[in-house]
Backbone as a chain_set.jsonl record, in Angstrom:
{"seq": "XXXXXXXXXXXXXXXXXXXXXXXXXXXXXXXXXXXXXXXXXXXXXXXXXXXXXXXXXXXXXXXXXXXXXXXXXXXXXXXXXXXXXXXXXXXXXXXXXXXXXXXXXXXXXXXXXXXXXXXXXXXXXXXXXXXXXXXXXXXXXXXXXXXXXXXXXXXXXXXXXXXXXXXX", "coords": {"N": [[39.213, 13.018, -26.549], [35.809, 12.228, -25.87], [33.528, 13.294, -23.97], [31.348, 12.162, -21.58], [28.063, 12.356, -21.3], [25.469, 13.091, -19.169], [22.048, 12.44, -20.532], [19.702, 12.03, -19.01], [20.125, 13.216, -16.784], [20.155, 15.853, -17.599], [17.645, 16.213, -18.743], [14.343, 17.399, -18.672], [13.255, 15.796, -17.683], [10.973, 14.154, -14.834], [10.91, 12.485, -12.186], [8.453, 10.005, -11.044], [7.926, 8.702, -8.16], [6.839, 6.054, -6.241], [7.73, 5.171, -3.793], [9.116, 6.469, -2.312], [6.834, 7.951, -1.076], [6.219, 5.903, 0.506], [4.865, 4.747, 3.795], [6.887, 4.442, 6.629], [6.919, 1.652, 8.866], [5.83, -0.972, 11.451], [4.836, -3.407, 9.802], [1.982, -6.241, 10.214], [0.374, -9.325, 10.337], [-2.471, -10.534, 11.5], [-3.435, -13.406, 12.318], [-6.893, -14.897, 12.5], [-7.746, -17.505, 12.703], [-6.486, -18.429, 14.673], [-7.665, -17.898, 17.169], [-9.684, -19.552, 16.837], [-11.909, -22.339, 17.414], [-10.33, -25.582, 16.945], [-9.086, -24.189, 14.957], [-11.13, -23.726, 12.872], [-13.858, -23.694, 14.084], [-15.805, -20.667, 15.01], [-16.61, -20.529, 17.768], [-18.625, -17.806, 20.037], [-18.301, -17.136, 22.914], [-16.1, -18.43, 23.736], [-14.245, -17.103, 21.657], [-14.136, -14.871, 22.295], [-13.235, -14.221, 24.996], [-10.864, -15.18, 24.749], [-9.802, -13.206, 22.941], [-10.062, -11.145, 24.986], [-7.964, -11.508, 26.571], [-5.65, -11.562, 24.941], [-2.48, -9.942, 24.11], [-2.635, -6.734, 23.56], [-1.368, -4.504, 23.639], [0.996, -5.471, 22.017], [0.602, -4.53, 19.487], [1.192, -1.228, 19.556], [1.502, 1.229, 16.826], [1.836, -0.168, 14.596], [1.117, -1.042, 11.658], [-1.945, -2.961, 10.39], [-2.979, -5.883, 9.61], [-5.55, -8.019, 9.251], [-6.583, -11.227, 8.913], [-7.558, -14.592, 8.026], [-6.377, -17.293, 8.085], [-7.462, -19.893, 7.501], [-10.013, -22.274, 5.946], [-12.095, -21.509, 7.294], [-15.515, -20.087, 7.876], [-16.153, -17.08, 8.803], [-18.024, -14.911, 10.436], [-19.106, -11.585, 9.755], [-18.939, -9.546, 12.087], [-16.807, -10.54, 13.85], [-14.169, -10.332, 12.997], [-14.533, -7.477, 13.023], [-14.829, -7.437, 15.835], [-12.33, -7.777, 16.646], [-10.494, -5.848, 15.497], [-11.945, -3.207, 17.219], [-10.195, -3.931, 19.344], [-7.642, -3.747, 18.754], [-7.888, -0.947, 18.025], [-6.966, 1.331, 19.691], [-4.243, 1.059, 19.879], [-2.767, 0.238, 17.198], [-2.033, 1.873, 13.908], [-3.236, 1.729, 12.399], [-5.706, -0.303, 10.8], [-7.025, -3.316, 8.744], [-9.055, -5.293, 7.104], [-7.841, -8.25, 5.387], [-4.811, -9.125, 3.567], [-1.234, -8.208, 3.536], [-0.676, -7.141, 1.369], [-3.178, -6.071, 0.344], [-2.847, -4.556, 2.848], [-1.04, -2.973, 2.218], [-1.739, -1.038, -0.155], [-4.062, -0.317, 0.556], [-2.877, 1.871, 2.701], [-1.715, 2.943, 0.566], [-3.623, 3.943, -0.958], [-4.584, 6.065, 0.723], [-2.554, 8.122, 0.735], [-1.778, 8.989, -1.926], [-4.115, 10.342, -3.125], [-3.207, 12.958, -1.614], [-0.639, 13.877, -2.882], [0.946, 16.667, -4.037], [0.51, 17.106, -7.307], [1.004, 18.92, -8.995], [4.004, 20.374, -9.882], [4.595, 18.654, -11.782], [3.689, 19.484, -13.855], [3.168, 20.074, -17.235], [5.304, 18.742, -18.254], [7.467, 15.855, -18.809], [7.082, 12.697, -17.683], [8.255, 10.135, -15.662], [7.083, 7.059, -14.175], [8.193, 5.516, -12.048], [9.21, 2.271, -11.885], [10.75, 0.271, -10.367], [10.728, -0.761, -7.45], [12.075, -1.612, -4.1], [10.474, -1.485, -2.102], [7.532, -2.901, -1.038], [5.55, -1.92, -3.368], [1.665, -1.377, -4.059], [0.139, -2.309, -7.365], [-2.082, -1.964, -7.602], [-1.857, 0.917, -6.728], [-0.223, 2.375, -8.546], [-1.964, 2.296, -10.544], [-3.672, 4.212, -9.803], [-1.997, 6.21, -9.279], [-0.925, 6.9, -11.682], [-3.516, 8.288, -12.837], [-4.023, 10.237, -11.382], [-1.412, 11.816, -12.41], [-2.079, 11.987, -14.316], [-3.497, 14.237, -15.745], [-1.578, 16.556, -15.428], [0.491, 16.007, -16.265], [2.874, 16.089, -19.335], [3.944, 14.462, -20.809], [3.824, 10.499, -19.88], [5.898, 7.475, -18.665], [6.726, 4.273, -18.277], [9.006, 2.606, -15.76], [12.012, 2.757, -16.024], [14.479, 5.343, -16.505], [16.196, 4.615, -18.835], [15.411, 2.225, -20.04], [12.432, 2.866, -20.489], [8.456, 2.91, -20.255], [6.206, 3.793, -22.783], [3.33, 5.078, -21.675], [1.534, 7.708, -22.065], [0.435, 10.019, -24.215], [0.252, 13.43, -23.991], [-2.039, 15.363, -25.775], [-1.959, 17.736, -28.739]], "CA": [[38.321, 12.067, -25.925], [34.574, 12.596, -25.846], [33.032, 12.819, -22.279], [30.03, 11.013, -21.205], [26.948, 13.532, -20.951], [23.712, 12.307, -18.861], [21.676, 13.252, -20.99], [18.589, 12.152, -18.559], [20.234, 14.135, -15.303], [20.255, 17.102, -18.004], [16.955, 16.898, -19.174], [13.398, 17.88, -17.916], [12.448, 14.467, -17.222], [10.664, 14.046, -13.384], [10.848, 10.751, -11.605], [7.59, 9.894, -9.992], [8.53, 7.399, -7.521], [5.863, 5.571, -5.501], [8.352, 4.229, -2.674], [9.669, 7.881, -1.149], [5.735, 7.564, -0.301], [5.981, 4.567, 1.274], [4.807, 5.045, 4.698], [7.703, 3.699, 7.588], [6.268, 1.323, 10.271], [5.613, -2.048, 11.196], [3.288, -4.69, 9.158], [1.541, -6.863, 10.758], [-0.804, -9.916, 9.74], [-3.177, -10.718, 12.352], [-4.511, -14.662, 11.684], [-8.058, -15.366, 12.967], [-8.019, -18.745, 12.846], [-5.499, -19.231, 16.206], [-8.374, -18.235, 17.689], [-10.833, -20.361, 16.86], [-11.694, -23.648, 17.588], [-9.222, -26.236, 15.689], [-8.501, -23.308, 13.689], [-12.253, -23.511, 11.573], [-15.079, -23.511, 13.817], [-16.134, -20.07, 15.87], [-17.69, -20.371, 19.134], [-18.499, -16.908, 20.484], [-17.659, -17.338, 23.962], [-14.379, -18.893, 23.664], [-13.358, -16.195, 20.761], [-14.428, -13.476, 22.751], [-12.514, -14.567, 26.21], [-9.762, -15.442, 23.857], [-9.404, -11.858, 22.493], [-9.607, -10.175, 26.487], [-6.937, -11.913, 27.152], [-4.225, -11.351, 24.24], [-1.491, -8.871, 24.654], [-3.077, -6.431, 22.402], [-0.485, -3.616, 23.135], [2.311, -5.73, 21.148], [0.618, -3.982, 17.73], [1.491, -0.29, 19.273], [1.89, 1.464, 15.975], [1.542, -1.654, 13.638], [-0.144, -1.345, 10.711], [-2.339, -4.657, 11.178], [-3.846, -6.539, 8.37], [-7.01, -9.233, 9.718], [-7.138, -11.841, 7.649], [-8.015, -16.093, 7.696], [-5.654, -18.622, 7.351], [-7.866, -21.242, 6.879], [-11.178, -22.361, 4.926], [-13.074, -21.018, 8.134], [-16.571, -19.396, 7.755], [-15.943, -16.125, 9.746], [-18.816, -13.79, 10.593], [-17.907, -10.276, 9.849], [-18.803, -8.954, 13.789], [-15.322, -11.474, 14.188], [-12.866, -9.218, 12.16], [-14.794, -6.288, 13.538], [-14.116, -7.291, 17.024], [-10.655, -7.619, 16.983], [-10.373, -4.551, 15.355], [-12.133, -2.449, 18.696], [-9.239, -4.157, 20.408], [-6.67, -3.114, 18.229], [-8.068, 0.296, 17.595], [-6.228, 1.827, 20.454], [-2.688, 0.624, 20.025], [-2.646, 0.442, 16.019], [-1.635, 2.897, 13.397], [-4.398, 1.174, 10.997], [-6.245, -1.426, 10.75], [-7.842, -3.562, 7.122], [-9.065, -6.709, 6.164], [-6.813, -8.734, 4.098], [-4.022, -9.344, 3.33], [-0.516, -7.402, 3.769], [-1.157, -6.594, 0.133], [-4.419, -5.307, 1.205], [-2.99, -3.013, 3.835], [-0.372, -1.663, 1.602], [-3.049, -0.978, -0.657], [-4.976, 1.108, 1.623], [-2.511, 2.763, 2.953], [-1.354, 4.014, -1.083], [-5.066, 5.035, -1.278], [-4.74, 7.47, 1.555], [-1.217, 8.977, 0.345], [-1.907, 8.899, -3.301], [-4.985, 12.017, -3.026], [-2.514, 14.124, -0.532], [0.316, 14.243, -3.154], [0.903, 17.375, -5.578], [0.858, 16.886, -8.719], [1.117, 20.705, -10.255], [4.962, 20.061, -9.821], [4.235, 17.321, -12.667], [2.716, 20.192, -14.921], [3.733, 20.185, -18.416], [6.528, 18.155, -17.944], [7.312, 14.455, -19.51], [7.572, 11.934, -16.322], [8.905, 8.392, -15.598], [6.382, 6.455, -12.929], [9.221, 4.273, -11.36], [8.563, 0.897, -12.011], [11.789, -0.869, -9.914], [10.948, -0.661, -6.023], [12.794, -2.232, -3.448], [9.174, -1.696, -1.201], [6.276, -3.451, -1.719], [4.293, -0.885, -4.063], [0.793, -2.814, -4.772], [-0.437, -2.822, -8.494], [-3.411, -0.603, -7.685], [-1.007, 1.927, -6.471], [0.335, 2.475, -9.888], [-3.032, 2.421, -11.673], [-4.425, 5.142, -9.077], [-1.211, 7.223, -9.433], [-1.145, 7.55, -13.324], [-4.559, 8.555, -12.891], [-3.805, 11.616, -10.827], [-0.68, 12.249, -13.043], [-2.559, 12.217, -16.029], [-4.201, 15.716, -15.714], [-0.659, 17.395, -15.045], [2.3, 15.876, -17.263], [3.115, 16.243, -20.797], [4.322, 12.563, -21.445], [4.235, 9.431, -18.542], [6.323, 6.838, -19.308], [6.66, 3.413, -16.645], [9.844, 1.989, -15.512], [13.453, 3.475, -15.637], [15.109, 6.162, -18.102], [16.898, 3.568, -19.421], [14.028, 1.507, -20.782], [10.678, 3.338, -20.018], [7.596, 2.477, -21.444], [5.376, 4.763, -23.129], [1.758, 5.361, -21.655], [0.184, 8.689, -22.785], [0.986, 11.637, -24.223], [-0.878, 14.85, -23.695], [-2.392, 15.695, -27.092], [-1.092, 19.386, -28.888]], "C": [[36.989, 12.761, -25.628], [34.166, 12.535, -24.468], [31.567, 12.946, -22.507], [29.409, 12.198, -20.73], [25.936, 12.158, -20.368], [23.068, 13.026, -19.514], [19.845, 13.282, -20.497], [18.386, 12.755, -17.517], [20.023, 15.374, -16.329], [18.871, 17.39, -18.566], [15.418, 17.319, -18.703], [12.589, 16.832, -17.018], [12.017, 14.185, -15.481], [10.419, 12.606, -13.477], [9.823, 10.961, -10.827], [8.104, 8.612, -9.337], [7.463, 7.198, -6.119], [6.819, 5.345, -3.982], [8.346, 5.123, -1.83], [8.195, 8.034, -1.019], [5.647, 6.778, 0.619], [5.897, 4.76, 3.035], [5.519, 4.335, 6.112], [7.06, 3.518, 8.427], [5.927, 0.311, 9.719], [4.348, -3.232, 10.192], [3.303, -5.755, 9.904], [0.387, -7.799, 10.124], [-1.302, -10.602, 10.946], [-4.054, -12.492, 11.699], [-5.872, -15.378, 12.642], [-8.199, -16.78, 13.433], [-7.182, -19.26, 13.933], [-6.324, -19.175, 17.279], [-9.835, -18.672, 17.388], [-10.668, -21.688, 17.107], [-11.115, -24.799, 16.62], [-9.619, -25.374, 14.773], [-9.553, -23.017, 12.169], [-13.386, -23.165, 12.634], [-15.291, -22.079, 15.296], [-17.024, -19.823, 16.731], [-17.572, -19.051, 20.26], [-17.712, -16.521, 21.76], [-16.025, -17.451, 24.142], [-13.525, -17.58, 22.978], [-13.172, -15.183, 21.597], [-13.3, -13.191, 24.255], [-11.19, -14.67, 25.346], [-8.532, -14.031, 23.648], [-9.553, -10.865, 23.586], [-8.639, -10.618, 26.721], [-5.298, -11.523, 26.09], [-3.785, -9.874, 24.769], [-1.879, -7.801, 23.278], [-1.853, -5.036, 21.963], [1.033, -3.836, 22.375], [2.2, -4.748, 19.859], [0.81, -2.213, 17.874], [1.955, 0.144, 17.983], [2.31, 0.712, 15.175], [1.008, -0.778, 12.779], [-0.467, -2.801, 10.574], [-3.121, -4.918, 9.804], [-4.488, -8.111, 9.471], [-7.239, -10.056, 9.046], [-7.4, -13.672, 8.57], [-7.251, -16.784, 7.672], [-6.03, -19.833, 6.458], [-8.87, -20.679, 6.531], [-12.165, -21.84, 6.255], [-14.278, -19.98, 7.511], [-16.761, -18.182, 9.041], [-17.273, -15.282, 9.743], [-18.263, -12.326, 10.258], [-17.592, -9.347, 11.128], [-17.352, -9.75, 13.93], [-14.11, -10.144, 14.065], [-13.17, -7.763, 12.474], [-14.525, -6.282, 14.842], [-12.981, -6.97, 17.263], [-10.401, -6.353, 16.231], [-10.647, -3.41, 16.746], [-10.798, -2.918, 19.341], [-7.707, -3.534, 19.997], [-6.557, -1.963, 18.168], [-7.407, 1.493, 18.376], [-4.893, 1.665, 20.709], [-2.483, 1.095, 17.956], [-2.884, 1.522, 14.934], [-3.085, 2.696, 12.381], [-4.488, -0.284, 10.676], [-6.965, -2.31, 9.602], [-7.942, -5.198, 7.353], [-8.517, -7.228, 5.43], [-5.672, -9.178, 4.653], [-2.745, -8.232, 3.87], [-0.272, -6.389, 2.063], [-2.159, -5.508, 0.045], [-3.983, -3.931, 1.74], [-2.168, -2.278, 2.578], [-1.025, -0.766, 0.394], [-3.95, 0.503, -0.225], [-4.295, 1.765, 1.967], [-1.627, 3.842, 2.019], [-2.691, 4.931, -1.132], [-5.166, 6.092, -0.518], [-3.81, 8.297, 1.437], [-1.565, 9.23, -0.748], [-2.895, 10.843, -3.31], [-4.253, 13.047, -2.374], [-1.44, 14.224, -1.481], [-0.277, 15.525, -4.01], [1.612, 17.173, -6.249], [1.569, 17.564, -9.898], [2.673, 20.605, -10.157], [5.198, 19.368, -11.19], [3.889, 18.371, -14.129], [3.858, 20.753, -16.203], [5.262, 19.399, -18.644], [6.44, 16.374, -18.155], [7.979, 13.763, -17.896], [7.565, 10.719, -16.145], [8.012, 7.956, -14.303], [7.186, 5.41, -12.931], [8.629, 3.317, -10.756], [9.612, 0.042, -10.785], [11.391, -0.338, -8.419], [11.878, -1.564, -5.624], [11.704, -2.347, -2.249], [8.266, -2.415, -1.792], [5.031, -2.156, -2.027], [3.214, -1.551, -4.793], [0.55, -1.891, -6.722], [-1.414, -1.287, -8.591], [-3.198, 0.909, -7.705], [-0.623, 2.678, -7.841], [-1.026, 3.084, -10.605], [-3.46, 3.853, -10.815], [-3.387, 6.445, -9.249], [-0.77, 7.961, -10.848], [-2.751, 8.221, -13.633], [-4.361, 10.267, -12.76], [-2.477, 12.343, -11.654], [-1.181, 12.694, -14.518], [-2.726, 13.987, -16.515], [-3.032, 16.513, -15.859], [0.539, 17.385, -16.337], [1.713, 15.662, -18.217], [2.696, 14.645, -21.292], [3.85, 11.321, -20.233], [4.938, 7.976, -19.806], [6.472, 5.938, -17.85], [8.018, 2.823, -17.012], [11.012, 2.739, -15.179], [13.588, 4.555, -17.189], [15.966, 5.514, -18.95], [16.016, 2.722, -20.152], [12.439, 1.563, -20.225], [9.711, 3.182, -20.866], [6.479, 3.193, -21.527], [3.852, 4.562, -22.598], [0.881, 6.185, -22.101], [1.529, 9.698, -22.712], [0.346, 12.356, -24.388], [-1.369, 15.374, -25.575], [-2.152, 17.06, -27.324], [-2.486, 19.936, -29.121]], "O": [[37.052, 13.886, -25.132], [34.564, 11.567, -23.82], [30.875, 13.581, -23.303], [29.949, 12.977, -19.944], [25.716, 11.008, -20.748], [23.214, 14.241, -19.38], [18.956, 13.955, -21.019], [17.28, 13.011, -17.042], [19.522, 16.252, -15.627], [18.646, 18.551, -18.906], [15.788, 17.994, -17.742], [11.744, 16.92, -16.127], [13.03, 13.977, -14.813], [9.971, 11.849, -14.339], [9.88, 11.839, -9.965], [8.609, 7.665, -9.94], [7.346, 8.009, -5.201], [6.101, 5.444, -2.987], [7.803, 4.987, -0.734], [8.38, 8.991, -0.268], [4.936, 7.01, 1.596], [6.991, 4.928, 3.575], [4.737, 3.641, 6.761], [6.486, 4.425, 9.029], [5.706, 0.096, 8.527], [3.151, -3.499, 10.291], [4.348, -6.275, 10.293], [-0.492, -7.254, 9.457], [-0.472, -11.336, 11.481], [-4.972, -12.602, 10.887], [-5.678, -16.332, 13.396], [-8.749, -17.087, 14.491], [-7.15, -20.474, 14.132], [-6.175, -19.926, 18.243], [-10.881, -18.115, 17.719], [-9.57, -22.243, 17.066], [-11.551, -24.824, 15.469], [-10.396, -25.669, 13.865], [-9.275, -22.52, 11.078], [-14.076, -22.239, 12.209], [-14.984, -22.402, 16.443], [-18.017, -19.105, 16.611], [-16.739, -19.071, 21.166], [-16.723, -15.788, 21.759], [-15.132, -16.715, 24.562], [-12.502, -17.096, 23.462], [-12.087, -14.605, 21.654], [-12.713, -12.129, 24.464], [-10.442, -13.739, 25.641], [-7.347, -13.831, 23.915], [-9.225, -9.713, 23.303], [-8.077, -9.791, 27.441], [-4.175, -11.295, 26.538], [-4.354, -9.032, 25.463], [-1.464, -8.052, 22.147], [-1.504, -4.628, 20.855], [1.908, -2.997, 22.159], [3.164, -4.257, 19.271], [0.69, -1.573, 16.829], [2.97, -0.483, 17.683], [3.495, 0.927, 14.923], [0.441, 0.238, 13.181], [0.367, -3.705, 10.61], [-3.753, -4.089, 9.15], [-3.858, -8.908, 10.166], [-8.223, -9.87, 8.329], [-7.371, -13.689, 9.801], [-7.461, -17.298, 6.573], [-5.554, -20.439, 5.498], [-9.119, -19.473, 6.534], [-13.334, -21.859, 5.868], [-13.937, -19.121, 6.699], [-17.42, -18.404, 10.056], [-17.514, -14.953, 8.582], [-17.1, -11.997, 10.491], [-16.588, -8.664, 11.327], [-16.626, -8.852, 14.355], [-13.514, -9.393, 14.837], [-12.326, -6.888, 12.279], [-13.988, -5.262, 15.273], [-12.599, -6.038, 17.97], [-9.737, -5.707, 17.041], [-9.681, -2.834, 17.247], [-10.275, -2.01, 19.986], [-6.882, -3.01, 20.745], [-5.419, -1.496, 18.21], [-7.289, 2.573, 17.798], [-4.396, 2.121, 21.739], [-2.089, 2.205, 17.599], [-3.958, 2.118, 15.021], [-3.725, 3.576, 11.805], [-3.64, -1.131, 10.395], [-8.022, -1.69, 9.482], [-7.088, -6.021, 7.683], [-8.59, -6.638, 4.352], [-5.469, -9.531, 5.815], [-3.153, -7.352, 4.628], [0.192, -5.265, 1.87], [-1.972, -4.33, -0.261], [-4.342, -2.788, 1.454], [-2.551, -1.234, 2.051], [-0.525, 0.344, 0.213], [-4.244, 1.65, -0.562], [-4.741, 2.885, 1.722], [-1.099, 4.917, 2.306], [-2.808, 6.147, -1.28], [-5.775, 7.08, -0.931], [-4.009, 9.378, 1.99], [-1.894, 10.405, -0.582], [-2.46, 11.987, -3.442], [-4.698, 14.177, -2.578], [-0.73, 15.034, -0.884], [-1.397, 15.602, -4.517], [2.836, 17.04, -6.218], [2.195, 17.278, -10.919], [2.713, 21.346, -11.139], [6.273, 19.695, -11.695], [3.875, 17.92, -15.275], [4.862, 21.465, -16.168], [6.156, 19.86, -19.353], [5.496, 15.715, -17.719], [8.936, 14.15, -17.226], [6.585, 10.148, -16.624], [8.286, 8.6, -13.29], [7.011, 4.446, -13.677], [7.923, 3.234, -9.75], [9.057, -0.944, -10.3], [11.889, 0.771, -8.224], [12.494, -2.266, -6.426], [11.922, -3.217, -1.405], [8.212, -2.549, -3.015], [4.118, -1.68, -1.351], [3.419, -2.173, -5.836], [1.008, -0.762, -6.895], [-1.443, -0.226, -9.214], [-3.826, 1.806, -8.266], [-0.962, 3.861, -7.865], [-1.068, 4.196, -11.131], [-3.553, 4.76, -11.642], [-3.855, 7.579, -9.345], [-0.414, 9.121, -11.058], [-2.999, 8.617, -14.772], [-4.476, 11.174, -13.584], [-2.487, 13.57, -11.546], [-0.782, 13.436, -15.416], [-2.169, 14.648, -17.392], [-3.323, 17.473, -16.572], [1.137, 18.236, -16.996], [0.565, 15.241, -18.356], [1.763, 14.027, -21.804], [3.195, 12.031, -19.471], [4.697, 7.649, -20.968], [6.406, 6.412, -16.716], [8.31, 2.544, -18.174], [11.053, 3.349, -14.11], [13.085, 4.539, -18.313], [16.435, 6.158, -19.888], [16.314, 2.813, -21.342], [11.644, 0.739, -19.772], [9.888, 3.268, -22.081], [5.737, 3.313, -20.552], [3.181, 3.769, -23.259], [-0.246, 5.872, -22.485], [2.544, 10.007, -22.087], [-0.525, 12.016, -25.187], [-0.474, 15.709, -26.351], [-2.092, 17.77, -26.321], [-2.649, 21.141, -29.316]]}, "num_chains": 1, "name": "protein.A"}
């Protein structure tokens, strides 16, 4: 009887994997429009009294995303206020979306990894999360891989899909 070799645990192949990045801690989407007037039109006063009064230390160590619900015409001093208020409880703060934050907070992990680990060596950029890894993430991390590995290939060792190979 023949026995079953891995023959991808046996061979040089490195798993880049975006997720074991993934920075643990809450998300948060912050919606503008609860305080405003029926939810479109902003009258300084009101917003401003509005935002002394919320419980701002619920977002201790949040990551907070600022965004709109509705078709409202926001100023950008708005989304900059509530930020000062947040800025003392929250881990990080962005405009957008929760897309957005995770986003930003790939862009600030992404430059702090090493790569030279990566060097000369054919590597799989793991395509299957179970986190939300944005899009951009990916494009910004084959970037920085490029310079280092042999091969990159995206997805699993099981069906990975060829991107570049280092020229001889």
């Amino acid at each position: 009887m023949n026995e079953i070799i891995n023959k991808v645990a046996n061979s040089n192949l490195q798993v880049f994997d975006l997720e074991e990045y993934y920075p643990s801690g809450i998300r948060t989407q912050i919606d503008i429009s609860k305080w405003l007037l029926e939810d479109y039109i902003l009258k300084e006063i009101f917003f401003r009294e509005t935002l002394k009064t919320h419980d701002w230390k619920q977002y201790e160590n949040h990551f907070v995303a600022i965004y709109c619900a509705t078709d409202a015409i926001i100023p950008t001093w708005a989304s900059i206020l509530v930020t000062v208020y947040l800025a003392p409880y929250a881990k990080k703060v962005v405009a957008g979306t929760l897309y957005d934050l995770e986003t930003a907070l790939y862009f600030e992990i992404i430059p702090t990894i090493d790569y030279s680990k990566f060097q000369d060596k054919p590597v799989i950029l793991k395509g299957c999360s179970k986190k939300p890894v944005p899009q951009s993430a990916y494009i910004m991390a084959v970037q920085k891989l490029q310079p280092f590995a042999k091969s990159i290939m995206y997805g699993e060792a099981c069906s990975a899909v060829p991107l570049f190979k280092k020229s001889k």
